[in-house]
N, C-alpha and C positions, 0 to 999 in steps of 0.2 A: 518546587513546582509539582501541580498535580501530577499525576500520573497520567490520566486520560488525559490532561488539561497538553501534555509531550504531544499528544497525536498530532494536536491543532497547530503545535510550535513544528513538528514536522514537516507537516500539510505543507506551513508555511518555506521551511526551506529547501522542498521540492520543489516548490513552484517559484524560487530565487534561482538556484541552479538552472532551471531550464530558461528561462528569464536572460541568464547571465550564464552560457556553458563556459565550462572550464576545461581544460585537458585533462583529462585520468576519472575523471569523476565518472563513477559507475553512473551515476541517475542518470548524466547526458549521452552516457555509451548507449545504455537500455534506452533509452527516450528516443533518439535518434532511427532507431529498423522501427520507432510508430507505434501505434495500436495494435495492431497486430503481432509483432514482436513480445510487447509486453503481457499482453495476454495472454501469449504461451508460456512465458514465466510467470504468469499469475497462476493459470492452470498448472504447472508444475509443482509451484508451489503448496497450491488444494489440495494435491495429491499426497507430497512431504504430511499437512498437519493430517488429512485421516491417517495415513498409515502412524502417525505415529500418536496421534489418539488411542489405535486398540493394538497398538504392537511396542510402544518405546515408553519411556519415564516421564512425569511432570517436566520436567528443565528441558527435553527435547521437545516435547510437546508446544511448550513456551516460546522455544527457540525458535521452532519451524512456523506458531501462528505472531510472531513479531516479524518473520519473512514477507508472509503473506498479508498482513497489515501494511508493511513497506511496500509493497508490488502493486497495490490495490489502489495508495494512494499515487503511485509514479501512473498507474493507467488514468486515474480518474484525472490526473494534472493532462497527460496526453490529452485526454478528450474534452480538455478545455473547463474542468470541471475542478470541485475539490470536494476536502471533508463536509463542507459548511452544507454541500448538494444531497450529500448524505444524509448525515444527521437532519437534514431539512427534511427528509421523502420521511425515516423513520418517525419522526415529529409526527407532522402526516397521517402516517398510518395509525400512529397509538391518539392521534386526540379524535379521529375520524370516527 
């Protein structure tokens, strides 16, 4: 499988979990305290990849912006939305 092509298959079973919660599954703990909630672990998140943009290694860097791609999609499922909304507005902007 692609690589970027993983996001959309993600997308997709972020939005099965919440669909279908399970007991233990982080995505339905974090989805459950809302938008709000996950926002603040998306912001937390932002914070993790700069700092370790100009302070830590590639593999950290890596690590902390695959958090922040997981949190971004758990908020955008929250708000009723997904990757597809994304990449849709980007679309958008570059043929605009």
């Amino acid at each position: 499988m692609d690589r970027v092509a993983f996001l959309a298959k993600l997308d997709n079973i972020i939005e099965d979990r919440l669909s279908n919660p399970t007991a233990g599954s982080y995505t339905v703990e974090l989805a459950t305290g809302g938008a709000l909630k996950v926002a603040q672990k998306l912001g937390e998140e932002a914070v993790e990849v700069v700092v370790a943009a100009v302070a830590e290694d590639d593999a950290r860097l890596t690590a902390e912006a695959a958090d922040l791609l997981y949190h971004l999609l758990v908020l955008l499922r929250v708000r009723g939305l997904g990757l597809a909304d994304a990449v849709a507005e980007l679309e958008r902007r570059h043929n605009a």
